[in-house]
C-alpha beads as a LAMMPS data file, in Angstrom:
LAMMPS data file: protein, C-alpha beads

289 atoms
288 bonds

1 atom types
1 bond types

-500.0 500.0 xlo xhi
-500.0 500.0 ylo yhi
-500.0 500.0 zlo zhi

Masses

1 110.0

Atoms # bond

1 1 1 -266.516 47.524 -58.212
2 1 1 -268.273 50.805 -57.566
3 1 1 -269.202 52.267 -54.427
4 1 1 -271.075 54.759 -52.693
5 1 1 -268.355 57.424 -52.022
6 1 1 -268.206 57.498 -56.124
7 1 1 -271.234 59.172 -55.964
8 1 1 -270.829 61.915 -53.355
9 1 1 -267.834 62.466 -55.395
10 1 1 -269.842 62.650 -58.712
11 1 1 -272.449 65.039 -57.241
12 1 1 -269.277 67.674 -56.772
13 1 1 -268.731 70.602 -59.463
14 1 1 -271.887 70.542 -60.955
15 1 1 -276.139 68.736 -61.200
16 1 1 -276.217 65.163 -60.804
17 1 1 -278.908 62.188 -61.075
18 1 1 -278.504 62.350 -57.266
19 1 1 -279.131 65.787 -56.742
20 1 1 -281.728 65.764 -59.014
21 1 1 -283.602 62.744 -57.172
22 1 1 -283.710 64.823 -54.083
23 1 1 -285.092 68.113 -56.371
24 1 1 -288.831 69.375 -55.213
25 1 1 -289.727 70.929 -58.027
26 1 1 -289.694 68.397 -60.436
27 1 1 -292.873 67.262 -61.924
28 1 1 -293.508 63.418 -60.588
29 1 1 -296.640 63.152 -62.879
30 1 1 -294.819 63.727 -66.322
31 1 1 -291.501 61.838 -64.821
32 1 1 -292.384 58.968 -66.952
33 1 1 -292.149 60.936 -70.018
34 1 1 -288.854 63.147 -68.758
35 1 1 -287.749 58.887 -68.088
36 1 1 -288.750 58.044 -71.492
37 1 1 -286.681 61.306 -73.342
38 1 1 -283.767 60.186 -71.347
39 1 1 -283.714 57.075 -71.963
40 1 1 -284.280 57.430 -76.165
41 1 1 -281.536 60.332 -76.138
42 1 1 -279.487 57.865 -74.436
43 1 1 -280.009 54.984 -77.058
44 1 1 -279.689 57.912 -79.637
45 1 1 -276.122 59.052 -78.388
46 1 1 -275.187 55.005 -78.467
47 1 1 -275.638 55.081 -82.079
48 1 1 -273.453 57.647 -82.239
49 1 1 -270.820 56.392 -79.934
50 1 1 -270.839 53.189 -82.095
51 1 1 -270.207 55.128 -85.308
52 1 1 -267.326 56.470 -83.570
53 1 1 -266.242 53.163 -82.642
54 1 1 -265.861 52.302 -86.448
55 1 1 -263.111 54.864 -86.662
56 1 1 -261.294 53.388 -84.202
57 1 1 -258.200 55.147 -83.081
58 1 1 -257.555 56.578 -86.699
59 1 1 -259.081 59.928 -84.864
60 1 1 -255.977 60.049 -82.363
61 1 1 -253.708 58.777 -84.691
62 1 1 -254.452 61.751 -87.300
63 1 1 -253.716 63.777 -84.311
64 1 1 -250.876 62.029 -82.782
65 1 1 -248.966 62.331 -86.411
66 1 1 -250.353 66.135 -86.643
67 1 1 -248.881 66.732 -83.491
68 1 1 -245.401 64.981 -84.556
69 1 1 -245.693 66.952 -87.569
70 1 1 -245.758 70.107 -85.956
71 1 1 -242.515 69.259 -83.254
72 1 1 -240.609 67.875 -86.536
73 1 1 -241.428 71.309 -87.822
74 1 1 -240.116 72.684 -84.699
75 1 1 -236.935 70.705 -84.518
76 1 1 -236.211 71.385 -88.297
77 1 1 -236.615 75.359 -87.581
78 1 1 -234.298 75.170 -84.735
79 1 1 -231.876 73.277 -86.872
80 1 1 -231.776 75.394 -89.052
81 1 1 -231.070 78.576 -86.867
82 1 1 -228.422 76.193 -85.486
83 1 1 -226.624 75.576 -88.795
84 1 1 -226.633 79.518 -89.435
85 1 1 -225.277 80.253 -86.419
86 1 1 -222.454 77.548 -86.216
87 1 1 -221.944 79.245 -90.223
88 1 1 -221.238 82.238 -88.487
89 1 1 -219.120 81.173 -85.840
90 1 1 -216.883 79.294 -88.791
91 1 1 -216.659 82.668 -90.867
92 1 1 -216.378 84.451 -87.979
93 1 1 -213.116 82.789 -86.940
94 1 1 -211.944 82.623 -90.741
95 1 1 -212.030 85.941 -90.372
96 1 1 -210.065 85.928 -87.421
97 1 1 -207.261 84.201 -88.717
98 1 1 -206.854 86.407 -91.927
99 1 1 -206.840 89.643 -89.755
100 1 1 -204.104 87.792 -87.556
101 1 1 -201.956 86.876 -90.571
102 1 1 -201.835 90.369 -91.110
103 1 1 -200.952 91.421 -88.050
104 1 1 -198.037 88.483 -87.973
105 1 1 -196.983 89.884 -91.269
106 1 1 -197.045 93.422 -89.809
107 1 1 -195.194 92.983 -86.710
108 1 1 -192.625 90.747 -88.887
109 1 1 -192.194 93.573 -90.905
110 1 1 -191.833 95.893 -87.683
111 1 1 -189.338 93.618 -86.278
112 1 1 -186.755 93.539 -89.379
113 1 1 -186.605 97.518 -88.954
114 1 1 -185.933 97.512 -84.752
115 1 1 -182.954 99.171 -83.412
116 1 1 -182.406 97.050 -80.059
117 1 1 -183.259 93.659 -78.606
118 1 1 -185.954 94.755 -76.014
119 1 1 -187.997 95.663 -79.169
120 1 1 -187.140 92.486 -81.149
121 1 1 -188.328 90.309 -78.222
122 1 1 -191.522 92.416 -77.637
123 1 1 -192.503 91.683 -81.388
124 1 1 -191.509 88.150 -81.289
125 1 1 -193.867 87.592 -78.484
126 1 1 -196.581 89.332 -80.141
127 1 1 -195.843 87.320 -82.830
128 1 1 -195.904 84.130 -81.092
129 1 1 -198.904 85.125 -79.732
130 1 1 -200.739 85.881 -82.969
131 1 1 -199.681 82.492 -83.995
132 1 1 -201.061 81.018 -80.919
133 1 1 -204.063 82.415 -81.698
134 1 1 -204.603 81.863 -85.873
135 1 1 -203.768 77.735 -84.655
136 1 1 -206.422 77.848 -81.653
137 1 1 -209.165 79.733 -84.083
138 1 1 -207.555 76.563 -86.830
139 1 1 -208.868 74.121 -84.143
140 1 1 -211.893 75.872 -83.137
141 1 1 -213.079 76.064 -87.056
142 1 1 -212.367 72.456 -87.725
143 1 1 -214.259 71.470 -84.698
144 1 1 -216.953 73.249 -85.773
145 1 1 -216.649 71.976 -88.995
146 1 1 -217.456 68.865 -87.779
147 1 1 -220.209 69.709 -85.503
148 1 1 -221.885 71.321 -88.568
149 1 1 -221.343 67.887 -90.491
150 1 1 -223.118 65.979 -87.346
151 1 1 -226.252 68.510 -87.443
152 1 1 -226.779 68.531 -91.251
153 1 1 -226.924 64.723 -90.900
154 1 1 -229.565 65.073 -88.211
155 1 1 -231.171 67.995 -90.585
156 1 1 -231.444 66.057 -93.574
157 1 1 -232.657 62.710 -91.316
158 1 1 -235.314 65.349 -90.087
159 1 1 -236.541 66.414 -93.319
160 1 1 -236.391 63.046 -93.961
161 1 1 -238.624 61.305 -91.201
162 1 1 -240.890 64.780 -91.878
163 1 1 -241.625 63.399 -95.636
164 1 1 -242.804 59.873 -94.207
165 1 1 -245.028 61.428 -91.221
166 1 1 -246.806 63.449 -93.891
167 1 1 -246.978 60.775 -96.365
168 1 1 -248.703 58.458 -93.351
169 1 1 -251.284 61.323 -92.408
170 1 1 -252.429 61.997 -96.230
171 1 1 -253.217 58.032 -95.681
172 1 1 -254.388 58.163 -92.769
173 1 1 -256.311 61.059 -92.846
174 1 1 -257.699 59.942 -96.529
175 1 1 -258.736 56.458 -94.416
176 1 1 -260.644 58.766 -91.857
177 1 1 -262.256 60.727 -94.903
178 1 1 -263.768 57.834 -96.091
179 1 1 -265.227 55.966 -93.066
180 1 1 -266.837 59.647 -92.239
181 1 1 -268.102 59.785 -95.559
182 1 1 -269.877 56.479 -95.350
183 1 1 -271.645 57.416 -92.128
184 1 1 -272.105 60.960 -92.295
185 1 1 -275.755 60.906 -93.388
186 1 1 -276.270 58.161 -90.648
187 1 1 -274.808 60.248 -87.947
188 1 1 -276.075 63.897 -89.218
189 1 1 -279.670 62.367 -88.876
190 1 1 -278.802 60.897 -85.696
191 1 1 -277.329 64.376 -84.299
192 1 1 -280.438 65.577 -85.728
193 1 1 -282.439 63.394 -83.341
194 1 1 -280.582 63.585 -80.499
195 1 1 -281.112 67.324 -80.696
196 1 1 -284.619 66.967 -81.217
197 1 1 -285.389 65.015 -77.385
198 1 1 -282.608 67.416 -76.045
199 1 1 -284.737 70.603 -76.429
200 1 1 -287.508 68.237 -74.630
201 1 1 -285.277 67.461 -72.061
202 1 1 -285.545 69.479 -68.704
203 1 1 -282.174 71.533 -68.322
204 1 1 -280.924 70.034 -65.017
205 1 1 -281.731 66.772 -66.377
206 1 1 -279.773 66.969 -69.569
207 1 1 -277.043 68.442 -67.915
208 1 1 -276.981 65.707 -64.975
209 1 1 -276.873 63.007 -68.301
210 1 1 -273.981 64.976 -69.851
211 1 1 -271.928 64.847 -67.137
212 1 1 -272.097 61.189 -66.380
213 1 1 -271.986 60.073 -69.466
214 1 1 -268.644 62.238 -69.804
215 1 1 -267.340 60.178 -66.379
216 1 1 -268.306 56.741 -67.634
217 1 1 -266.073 54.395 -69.554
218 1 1 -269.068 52.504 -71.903
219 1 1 -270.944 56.403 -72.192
220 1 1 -274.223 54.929 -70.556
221 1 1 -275.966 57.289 -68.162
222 1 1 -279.772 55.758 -68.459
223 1 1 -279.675 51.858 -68.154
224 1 1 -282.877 49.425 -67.501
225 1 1 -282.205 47.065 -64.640
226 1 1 -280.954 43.353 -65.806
227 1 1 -281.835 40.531 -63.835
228 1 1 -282.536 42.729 -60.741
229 1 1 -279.033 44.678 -61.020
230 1 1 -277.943 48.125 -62.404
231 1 1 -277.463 47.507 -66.549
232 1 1 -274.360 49.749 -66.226
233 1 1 -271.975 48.644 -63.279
234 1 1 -274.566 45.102 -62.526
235 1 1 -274.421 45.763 -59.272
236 1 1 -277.824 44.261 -57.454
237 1 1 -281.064 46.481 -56.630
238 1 1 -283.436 45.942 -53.957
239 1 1 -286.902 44.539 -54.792
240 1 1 -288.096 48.011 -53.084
241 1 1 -286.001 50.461 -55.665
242 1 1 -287.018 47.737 -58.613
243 1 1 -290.857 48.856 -57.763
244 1 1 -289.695 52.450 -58.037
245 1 1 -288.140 52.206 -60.875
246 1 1 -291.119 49.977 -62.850
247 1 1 -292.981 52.992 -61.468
248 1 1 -291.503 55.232 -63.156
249 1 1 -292.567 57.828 -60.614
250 1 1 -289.474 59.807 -59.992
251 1 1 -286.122 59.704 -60.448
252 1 1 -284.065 56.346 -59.401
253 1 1 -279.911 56.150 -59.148
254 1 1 -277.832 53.261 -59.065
255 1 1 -276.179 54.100 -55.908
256 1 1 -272.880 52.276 -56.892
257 1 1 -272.303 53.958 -60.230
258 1 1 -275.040 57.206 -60.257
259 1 1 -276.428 55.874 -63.591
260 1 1 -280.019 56.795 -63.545
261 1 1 -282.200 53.176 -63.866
262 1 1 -285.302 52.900 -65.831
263 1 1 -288.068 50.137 -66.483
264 1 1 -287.128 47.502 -68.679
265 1 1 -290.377 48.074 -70.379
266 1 1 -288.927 51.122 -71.935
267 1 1 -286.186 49.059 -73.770
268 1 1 -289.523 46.356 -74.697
269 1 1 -291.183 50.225 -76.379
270 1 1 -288.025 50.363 -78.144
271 1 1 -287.651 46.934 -79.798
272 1 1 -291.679 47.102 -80.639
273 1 1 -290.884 49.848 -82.759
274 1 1 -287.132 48.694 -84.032
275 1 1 -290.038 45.754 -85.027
276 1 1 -292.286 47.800 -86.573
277 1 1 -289.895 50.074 -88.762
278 1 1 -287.963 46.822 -89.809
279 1 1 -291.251 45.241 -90.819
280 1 1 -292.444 47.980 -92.741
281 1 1 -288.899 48.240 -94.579
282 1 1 -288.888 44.997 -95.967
283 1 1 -292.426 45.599 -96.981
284 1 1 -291.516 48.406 -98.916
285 1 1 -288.332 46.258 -100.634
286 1 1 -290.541 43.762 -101.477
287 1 1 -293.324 45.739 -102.938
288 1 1 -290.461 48.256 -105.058
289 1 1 -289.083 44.138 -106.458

Bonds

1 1 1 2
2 1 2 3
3 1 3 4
4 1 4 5
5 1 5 6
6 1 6 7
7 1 7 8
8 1 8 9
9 1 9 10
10 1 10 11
11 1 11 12
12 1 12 13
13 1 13 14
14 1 14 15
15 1 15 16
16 1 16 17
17 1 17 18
18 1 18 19
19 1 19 20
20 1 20 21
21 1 21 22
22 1 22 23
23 1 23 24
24 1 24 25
25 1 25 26
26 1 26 27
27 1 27 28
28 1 28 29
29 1 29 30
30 1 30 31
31 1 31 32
32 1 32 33
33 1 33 34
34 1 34 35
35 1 35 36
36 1 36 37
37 1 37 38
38 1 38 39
39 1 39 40
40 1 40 41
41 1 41 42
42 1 42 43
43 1 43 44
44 1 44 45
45 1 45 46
46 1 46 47
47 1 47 48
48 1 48 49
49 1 49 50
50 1 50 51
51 1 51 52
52 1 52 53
53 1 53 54
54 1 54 55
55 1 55 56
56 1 56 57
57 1 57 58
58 1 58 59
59 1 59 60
60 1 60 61
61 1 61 62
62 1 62 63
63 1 63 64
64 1 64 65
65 1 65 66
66 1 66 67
67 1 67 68
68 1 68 69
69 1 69 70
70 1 70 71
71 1 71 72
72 1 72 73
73 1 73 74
74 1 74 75
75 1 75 76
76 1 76 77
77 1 77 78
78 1 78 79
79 1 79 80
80 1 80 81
81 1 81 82
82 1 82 83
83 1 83 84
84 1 84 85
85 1 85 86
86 1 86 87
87 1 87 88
88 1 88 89
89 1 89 90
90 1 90 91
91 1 91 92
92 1 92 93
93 1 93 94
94 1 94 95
95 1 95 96
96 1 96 97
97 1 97 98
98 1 98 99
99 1 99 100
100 1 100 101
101 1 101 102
102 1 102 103
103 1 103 104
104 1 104 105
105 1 105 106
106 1 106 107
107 1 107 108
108 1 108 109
109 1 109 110
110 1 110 111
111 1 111 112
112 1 112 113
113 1 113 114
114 1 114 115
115 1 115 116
116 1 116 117
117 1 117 118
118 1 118 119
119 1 119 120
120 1 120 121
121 1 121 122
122 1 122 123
123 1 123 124
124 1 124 125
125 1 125 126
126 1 126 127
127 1 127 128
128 1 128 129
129 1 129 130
130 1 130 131
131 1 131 132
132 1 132 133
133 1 133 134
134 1 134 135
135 1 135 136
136 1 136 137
137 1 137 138
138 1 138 139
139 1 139 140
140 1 140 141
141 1 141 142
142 1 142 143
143 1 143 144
144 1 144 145
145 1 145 146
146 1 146 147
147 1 147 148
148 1 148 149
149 1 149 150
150 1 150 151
151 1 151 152
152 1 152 153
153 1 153 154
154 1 154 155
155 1 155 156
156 1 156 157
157 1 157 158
158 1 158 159
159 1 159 160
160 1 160 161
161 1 161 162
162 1 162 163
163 1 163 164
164 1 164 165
165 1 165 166
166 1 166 167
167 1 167 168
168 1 168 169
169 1 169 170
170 1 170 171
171 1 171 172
172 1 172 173
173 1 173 174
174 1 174 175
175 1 175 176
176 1 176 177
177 1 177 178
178 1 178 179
179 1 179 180
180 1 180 181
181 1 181 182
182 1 182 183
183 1 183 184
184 1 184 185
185 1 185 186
186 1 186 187
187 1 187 188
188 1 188 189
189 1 189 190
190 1 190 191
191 1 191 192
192 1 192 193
193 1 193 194
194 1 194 195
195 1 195 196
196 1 196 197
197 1 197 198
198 1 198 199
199 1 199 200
200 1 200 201
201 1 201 202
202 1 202 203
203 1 203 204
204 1 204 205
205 1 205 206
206 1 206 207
207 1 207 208
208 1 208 209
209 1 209 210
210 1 210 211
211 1 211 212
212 1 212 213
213 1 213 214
214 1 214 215
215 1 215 216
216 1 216 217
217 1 217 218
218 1 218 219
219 1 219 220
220 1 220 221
221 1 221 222
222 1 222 223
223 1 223 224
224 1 224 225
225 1 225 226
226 1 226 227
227 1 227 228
228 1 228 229
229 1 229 230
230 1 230 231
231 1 231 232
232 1 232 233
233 1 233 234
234 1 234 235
235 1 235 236
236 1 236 237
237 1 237 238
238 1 238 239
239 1 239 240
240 1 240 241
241 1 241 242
242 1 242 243
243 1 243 244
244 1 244 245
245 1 245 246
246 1 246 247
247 1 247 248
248 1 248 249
249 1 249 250
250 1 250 251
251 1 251 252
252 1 252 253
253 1 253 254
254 1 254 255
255 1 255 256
256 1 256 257
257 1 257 258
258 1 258 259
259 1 259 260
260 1 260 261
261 1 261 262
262 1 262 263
263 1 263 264
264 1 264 265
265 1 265 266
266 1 266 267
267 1 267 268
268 1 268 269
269 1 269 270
270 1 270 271
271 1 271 272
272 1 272 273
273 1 273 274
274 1 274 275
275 1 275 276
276 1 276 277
277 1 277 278
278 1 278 279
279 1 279 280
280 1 280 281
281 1 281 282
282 1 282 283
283 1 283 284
284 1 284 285
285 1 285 286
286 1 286 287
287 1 287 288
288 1 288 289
């Protein structure tokens, strides 16, 4: 359950219901109306959320696999740096070895033509050493060998799991398409009129909504009082603060959750006119049959 320290919290790092309850300059004879704005904004940016909540998660799962995408990418580029390099090691000591064969063969040759032993046993440990060095460069290139194996395995099971993730986000994203598609007229005309009571909407006041909407859970920043409790964290409200808030004379928070409360009779003005355009709808269908 909420409490009060929530709200000296929320009231930190920018305007607040709270700090706008306490505001002198705000008009208390047009609060009713400022109330009212709120309170159909809110409803407004509801209709919204819920279109939203038909997409589900496929919005974070096109971005989860876009972001997978993008360190496959990144895995797949490093591979393949890796590869080149551990193809240049390999030649590399190839290389090696053929320039120490020739020095073997040289010093062989040198050795056949000495004149005393000191010089015999100087070549034959250059010789040996030569050796010693062709068979370690042997070992080094076959252990590389296999290392290269082991990472064009992982390259091709790269590419591999890259193929699927893009084949999932043309599906998923196509999915996404779709549901958008179906709603986008529904939720352009809703942005529409959301916009509209936003330029109505005292700057403090819209900014104070913003901000708790962004720090609740369900969105709701205006709520009517239920059954004598807050309609956002149902926490109960003194018989005084109901008064206020039937009022509508200034500004009333929940001082659990810093949702601002409104009369229930705004929510009655809503589903009066919900009525009205419903009525009038099936008029028209009936009269266009």
């Amino acid at each position: 359950m909420a409490t009060k320290k929530n709200i000296t919290k929320a009231t930190k790092g920018g305007e607040t219901f709270v700090s706008l309850q306490i505001a002198k300059n705000l008009d208390g004879d047009s609060m009713e109306k400022k109330l009212q704005l709120l309170y159909k904004l809110q409803k407004i940016d509801s209709k919204i959320d819920d279109i939203y909540l038909l997409r589900g998660e496929l919005p974070l799962e096109v971005q989860d696999l876009e972001d997978e995408i993008v360190g496959i990418k990144t895995k797949i580029s490093n591979i393949q740096q890796e590869i080149k390099e551990k193809e240049r090691y390999i030649s590399d000591k190839k290389q090696s070895i053929i320039d120490t064969r020739a020095a073997i063969k040289k010093y062989e040759q040198q050795r056949n033509n000495v004149k005393n032993n000191r010089e015999f046993d100087s070549l034959s440990k250059e010789i040996e050493y030569k050796e010693l060095e062709s068979q370690h460069a042997e070992k080094l290139i076959t252990e590389a060998t296999k290392a290269l194996v082991t990472i064009k395995e992982n390259f091709e099971a790269l590419k591999q799991e890259l193929s699927y993730r893009e084949e999932d986000l043309v599906v998923k994203q196509k999915e996404l398409e779709n549901i958008a598609k179906e709603t986008e007229k529904e939720e352009e005309a809703l942005k529409q009129e959301a916009k509209g009571y936003q330029e109505k909407i005292d700057n403090r006041m819209l900014a104070a909504y913003e901000k708790v909407r962004s720090n609740s859970r369900n969105k709701l920043a205006v709520v009517t009082v239920v059954r004598g409790a807050c309609g956002g964290c149902f926490n109960k409200i003194t018989p005084q603060r109901e008064i206020d808030i039937e009022e509508s004379k200034k500004i009333v928070v929940c001082e659990y959750c810093g949702r601002i409360l409104v009369s229930s009779k705004f929510e009655e003005a809503e589903a009066e006119v919900a009525q009205e355009k419903e009525t009038v709808k099936k008029k028209s269908t009936k009269k266009n049959t």
